[in-house]
N, CA, C and O atoms as a printed pandas DataFrame, in Angstrom:
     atom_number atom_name residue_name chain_id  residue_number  x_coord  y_coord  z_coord
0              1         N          UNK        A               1  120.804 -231.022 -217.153
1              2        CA          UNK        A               1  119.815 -230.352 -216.340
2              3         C          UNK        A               1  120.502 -229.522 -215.262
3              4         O          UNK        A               1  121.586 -229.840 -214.773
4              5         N          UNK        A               2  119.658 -228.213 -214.851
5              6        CA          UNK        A               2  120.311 -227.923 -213.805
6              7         C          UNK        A               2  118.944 -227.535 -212.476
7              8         O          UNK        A               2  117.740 -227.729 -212.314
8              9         N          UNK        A               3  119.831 -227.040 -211.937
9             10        CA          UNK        A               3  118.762 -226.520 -210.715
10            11         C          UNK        A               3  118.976 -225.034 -210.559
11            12         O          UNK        A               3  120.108 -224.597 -210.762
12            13         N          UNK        A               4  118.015 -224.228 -210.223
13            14        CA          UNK        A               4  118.158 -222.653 -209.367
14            15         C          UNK        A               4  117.855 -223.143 -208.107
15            16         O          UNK        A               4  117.030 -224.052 -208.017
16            17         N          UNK        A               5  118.507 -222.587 -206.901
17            18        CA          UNK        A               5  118.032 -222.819 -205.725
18            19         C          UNK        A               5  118.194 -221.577 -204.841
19            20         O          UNK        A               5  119.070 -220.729 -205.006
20            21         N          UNK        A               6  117.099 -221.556 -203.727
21            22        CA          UNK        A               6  117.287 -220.555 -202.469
22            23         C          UNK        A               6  117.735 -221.059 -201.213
23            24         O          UNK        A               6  117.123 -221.952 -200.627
24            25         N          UNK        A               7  118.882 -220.475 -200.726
25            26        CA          UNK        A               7  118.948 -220.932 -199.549
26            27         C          UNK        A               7  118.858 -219.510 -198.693
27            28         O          UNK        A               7  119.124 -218.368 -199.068
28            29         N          UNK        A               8  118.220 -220.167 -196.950
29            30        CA          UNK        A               8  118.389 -219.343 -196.533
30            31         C          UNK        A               8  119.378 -219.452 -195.080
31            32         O          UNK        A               8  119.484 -220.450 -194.367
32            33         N          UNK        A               9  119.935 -218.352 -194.918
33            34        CA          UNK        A               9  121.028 -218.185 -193.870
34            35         C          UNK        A               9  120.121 -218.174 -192.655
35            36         O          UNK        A               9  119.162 -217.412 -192.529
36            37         N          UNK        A              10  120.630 -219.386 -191.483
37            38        CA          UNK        A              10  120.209 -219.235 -190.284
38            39         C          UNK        A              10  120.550 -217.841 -189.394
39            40         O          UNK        A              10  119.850 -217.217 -188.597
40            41         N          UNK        A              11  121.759 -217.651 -189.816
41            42        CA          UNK        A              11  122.546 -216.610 -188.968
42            43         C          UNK        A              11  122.347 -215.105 -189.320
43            44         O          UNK        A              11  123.104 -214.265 -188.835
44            45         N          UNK        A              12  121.455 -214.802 -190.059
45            46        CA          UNK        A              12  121.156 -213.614 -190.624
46            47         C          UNK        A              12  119.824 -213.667 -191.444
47            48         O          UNK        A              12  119.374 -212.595 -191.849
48            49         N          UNK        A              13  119.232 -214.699 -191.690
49            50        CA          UNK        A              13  117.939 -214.237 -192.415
50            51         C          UNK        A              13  118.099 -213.871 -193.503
51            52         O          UNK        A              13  117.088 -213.378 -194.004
52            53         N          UNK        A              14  119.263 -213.905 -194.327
53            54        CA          UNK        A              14  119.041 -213.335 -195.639
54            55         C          UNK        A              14  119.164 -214.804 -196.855
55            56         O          UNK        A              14  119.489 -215.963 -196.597
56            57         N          UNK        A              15  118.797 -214.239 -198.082
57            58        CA          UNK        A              15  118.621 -215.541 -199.163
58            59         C          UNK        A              15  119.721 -215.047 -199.619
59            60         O          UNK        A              15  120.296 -213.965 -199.508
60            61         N          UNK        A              16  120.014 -216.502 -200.413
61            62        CA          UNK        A              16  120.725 -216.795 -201.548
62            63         C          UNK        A              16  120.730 -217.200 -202.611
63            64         O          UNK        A              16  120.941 -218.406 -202.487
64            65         N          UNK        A              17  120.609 -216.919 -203.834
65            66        CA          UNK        A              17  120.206 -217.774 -204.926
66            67         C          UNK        A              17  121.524 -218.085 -205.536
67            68         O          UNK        A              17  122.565 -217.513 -205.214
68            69         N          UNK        A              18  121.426 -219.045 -206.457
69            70        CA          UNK        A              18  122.446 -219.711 -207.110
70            71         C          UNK        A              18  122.111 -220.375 -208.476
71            72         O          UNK        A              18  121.607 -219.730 -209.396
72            73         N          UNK        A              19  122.387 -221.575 -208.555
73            74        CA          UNK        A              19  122.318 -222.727 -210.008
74            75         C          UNK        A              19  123.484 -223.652 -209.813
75            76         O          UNK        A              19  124.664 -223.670 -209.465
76            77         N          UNK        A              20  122.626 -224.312 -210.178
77            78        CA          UNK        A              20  124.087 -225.524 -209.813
78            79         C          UNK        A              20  123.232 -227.170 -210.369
79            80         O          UNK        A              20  122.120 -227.530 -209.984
80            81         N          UNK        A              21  124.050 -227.856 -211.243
81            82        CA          UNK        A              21  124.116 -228.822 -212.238
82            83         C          UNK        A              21  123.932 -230.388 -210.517
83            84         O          UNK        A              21  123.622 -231.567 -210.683
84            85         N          UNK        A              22  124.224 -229.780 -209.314
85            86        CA          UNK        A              22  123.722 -230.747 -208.441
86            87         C          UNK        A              22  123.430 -230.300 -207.084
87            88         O          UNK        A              22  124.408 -230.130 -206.357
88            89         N          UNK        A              23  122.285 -230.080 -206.612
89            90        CA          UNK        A              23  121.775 -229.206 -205.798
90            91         C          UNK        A              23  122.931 -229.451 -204.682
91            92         O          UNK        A              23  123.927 -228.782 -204.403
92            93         N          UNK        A              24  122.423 -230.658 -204.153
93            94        CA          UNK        A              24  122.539 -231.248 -202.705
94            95         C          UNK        A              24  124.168 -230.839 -202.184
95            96         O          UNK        A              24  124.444 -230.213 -201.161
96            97         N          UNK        A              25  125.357 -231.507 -203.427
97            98        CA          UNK        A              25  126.293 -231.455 -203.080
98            99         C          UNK        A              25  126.787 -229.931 -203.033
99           100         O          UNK        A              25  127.748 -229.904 -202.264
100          101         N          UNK        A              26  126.469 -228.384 -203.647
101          102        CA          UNK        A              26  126.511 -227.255 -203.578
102          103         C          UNK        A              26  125.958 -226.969 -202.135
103          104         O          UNK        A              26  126.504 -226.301 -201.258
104          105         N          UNK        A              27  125.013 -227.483 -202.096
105          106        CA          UNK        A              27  124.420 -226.466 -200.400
106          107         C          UNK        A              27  125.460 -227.672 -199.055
107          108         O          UNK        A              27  125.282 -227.868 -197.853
108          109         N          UNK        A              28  126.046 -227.983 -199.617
109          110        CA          UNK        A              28  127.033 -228.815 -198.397
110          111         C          UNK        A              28  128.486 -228.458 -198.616
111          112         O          UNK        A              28  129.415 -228.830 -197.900
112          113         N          UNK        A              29  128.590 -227.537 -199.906
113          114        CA          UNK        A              29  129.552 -226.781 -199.942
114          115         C          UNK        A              29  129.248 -225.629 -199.576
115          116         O          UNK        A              29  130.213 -225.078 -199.047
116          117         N          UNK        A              30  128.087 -224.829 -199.626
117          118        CA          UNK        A              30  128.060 -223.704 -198.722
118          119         C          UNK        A              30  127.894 -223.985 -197.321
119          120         O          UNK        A              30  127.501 -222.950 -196.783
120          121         N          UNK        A              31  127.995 -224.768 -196.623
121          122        CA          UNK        A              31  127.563 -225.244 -195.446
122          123         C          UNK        A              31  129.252 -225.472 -195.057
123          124         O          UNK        A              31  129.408 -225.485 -193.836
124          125         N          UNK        A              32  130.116 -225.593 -195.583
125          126        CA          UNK        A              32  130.849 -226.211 -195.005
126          127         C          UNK        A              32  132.020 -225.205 -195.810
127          128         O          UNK        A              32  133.082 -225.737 -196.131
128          129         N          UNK        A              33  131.796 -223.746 -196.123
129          130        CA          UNK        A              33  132.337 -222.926 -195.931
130          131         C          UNK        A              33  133.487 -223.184 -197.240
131          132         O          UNK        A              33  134.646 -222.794 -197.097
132          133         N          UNK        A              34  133.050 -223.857 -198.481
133          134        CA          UNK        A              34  134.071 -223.396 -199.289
134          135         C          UNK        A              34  133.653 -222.307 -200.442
135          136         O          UNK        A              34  134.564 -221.912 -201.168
136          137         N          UNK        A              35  132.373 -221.816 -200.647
137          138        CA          UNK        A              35  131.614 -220.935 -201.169
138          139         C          UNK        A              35  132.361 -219.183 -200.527
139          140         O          UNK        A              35  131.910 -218.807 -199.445
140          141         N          UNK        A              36  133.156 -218.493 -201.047
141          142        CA          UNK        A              36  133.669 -217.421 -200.213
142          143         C          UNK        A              36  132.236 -216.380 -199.740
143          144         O          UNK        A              36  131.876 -215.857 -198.685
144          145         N          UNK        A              37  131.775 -216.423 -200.943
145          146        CA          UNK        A              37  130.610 -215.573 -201.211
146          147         C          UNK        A              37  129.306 -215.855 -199.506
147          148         O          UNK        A              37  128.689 -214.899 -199.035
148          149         N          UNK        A              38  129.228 -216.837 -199.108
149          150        CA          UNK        A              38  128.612 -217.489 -198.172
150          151         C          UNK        A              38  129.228 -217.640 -196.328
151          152         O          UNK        A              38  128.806 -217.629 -195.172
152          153         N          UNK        A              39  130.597 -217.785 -197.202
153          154        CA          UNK        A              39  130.989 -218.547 -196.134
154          155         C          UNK        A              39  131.090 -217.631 -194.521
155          156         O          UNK        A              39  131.697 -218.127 -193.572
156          157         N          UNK        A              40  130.664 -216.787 -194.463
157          158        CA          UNK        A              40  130.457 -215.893 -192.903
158          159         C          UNK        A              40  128.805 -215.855 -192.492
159          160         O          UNK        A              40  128.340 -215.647 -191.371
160          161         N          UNK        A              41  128.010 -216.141 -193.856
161          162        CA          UNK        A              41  126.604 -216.693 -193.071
162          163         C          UNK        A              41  125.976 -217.893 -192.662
163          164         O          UNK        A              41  124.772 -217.958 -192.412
164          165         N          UNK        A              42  126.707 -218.777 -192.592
165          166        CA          UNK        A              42  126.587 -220.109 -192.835
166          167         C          UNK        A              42  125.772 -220.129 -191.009
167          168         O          UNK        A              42  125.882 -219.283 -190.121
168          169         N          UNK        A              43  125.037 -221.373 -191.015
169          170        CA          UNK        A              43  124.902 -222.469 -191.888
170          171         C          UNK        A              43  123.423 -222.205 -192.946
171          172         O          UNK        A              43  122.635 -221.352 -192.539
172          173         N          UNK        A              44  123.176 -222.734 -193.901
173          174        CA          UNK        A              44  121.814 -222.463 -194.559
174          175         C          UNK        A              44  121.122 -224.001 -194.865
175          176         O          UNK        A              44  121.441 -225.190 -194.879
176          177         N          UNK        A              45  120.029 -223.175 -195.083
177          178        CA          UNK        A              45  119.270 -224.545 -195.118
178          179         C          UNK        A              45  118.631 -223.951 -197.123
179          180         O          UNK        A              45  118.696 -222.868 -197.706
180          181         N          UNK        A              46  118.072 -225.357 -197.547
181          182        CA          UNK        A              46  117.365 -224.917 -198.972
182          183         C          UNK        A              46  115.937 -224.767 -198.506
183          184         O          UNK        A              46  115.174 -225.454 -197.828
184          185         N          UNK        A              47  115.863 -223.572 -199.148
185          186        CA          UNK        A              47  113.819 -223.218 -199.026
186          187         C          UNK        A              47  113.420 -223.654 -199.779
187          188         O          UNK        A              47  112.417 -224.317 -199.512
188          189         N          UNK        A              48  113.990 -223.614 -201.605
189          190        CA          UNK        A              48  113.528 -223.670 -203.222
190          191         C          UNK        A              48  114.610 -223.851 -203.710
191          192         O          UNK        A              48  115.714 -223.329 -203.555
192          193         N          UNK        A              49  114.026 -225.027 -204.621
193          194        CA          UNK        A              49  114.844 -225.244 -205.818
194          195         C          UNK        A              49  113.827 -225.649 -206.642
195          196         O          UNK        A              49  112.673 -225.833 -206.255
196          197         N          UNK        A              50  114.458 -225.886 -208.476
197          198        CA          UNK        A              50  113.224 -225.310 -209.210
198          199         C          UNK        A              50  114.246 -226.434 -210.498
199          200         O          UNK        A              50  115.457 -226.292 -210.322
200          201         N          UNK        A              51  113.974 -227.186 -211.367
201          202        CA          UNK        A              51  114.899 -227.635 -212.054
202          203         C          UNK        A              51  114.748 -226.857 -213.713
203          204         O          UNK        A              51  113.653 -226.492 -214.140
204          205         N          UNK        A              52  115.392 -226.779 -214.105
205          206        CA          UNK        A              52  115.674 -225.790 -215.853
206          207         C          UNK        A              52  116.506 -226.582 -216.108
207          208         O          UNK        A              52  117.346 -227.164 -215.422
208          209         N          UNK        A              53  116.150 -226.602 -217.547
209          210        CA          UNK        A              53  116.274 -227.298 -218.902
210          211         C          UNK        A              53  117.967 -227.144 -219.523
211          212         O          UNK        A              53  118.393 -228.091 -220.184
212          213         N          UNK        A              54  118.773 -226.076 -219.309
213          214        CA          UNK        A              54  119.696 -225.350 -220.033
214          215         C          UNK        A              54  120.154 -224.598 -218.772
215          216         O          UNK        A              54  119.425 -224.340 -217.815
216          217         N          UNK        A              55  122.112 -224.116 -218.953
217          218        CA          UNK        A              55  122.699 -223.378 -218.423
218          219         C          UNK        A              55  121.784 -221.929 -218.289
219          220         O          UNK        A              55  121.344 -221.467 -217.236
220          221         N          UNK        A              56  121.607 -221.279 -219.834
221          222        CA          UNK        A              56  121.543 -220.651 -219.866
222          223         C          UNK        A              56  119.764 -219.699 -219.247
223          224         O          UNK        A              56  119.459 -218.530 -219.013
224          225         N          UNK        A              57  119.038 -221.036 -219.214
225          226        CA          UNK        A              57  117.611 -220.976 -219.077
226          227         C          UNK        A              57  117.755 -220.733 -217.379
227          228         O          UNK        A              57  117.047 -220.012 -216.676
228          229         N          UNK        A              58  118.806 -221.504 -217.011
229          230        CA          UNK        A              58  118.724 -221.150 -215.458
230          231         C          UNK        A              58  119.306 -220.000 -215.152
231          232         O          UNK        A              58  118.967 -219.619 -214.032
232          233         N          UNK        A              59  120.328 -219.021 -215.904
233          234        CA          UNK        A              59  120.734 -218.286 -215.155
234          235         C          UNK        A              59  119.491 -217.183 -215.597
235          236         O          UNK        A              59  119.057 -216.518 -214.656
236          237         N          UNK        A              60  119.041 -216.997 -216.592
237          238        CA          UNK        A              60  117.762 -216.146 -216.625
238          239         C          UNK        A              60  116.638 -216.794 -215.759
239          240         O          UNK        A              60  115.571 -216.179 -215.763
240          241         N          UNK        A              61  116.700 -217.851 -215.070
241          242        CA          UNK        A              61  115.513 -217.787 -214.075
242          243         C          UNK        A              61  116.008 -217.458 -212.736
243          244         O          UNK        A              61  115.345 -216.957 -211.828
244          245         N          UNK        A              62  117.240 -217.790 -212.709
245          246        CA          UNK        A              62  117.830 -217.091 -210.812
246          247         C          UNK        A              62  117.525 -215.337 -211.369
247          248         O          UNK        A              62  116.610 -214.827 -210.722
248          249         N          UNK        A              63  117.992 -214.636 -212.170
249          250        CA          UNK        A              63  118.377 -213.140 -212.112
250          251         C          UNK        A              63  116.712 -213.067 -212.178
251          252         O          UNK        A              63  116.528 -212.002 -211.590
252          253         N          UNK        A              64  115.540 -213.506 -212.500
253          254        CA          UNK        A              64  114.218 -213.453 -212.379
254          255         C          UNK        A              64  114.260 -213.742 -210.495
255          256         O          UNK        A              64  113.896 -212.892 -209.683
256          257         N          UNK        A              65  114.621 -214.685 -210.249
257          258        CA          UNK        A              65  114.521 -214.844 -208.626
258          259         C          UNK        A              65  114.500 -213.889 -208.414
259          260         O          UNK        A              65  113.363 -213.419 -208.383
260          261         N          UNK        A              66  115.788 -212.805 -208.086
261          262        CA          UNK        A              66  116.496 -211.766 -207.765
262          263         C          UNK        A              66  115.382 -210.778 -208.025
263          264         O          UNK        A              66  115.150 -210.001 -207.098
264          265         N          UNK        A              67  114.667 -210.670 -209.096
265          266        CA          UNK        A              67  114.054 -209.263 -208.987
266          267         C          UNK        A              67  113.086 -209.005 -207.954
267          268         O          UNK        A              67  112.856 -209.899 -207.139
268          269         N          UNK        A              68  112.492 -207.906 -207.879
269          270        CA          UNK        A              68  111.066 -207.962 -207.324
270          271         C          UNK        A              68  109.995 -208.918 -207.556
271          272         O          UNK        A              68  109.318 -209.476 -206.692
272          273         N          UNK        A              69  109.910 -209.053 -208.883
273          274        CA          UNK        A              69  108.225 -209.908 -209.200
274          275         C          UNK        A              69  108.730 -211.584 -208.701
275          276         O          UNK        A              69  107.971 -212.501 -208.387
276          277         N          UNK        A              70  110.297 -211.610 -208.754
277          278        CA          UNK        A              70  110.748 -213.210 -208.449
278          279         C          UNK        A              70  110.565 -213.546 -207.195
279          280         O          UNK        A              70  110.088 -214.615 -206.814
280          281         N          UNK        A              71  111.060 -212.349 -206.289
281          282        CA          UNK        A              71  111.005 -212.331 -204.600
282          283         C          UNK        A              71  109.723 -212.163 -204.692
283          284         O          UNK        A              71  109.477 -212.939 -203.769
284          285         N          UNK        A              72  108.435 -211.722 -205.101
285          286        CA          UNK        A              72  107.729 -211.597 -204.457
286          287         C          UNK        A              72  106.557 -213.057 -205.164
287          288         O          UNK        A              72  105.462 -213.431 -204.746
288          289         N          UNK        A              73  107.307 -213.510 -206.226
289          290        CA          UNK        A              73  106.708 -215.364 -206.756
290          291         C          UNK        A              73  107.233 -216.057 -205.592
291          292         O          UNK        A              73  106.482 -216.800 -204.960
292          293         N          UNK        A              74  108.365 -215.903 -205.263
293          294        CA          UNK        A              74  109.351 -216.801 -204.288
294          295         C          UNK        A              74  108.017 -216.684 -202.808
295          296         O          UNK        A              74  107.363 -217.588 -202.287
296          297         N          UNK        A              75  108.038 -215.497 -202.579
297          298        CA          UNK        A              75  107.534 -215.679 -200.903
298          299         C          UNK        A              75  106.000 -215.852 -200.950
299          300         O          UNK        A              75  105.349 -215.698 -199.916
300          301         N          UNK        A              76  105.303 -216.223 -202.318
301          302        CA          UNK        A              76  104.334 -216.329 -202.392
302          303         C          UNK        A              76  104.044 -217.782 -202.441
303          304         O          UNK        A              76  103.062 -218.275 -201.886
304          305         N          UNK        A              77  105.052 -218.557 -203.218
305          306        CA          UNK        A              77  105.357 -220.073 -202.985
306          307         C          UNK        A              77  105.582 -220.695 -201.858
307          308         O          UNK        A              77  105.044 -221.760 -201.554
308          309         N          UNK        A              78  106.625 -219.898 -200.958
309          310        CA          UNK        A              78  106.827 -220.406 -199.598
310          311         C          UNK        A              78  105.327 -220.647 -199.010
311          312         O          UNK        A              78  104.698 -221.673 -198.748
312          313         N          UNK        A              79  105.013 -219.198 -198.910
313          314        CA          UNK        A              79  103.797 -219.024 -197.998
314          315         C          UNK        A              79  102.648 -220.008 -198.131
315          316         O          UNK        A              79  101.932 -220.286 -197.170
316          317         N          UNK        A              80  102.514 -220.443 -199.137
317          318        CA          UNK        A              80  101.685 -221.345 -200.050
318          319         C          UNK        A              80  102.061 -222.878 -199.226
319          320         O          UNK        A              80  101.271 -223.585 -198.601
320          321         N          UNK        A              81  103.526 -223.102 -199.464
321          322        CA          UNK        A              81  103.284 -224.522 -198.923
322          323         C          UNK        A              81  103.323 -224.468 -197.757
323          324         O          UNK        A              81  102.789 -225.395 -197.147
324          325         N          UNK        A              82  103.884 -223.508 -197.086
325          326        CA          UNK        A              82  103.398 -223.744 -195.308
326          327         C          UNK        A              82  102.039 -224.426 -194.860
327          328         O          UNK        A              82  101.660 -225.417 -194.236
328          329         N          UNK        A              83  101.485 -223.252 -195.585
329          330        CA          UNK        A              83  100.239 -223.895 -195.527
330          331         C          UNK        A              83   99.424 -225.138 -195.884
331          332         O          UNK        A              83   98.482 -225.424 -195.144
332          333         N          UNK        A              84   99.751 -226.072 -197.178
333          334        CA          UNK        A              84   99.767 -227.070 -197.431
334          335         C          UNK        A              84  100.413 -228.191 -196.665
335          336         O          UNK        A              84   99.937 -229.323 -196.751
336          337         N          UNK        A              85  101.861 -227.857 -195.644
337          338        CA          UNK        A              85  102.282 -228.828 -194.805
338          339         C          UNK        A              85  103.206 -229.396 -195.839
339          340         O          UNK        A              85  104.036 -230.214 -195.443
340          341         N          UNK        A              86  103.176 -229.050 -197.225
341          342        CA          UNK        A              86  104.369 -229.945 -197.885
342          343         C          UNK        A              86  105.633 -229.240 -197.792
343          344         O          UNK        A              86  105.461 -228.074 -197.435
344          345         N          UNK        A              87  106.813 -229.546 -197.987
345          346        CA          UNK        A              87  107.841 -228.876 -198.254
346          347         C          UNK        A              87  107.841 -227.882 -199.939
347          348         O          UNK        A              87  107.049 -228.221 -200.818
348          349         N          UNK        A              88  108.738 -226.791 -200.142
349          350        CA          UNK        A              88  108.280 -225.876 -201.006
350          351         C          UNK        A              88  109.030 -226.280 -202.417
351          352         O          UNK        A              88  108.666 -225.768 -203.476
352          353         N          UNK        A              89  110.303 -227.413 -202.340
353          354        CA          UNK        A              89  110.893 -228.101 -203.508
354          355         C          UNK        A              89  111.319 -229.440 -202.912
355          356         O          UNK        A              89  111.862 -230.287 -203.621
């Protein structure tokens, strides 16, 4: 199994998407600056994560994140559980 996940950068406001076979221990590697790709926006927190079946099923659902219709599923989910009071994954 894997995961797609969003994180977002405290220090800039911008997302990140990824995949990764174990969420938790990846976003404590971007947190702790061994991610190069990350490591000058740090620290982030996870908004979404989403679990897929297959390597390959996840990397076609992050590059779906990435597009328009994904960013605009993504901030439609957020917005959604704010409002519900639950967390969004």
């Amino acid at each position: 199994m894997y995961w797609v996940y969003v994180l977002l950068s405290l220090r800039d406001q911008h997302h990140y998407y990824g995949l990764s076979a174990d969420v938790s221990s990846r976003v404590k590697q971007h947190n702790a600056g061994k991610v190069r790709s990350t490591k000058a926006r740090r620290p982030f927190v996870l908004i979404y994560s989403e679990k897929v079946g297959s390597l390959a099923a996840a990397r076609e659902r992050e590059r779906y994140l990435k597009s328009a219709a994904g960013r605009h599923f993504l901030m439609k989910m957020l917005t959604e559980s704010k409002g519900s009071g639950s967390p969004p994954a």
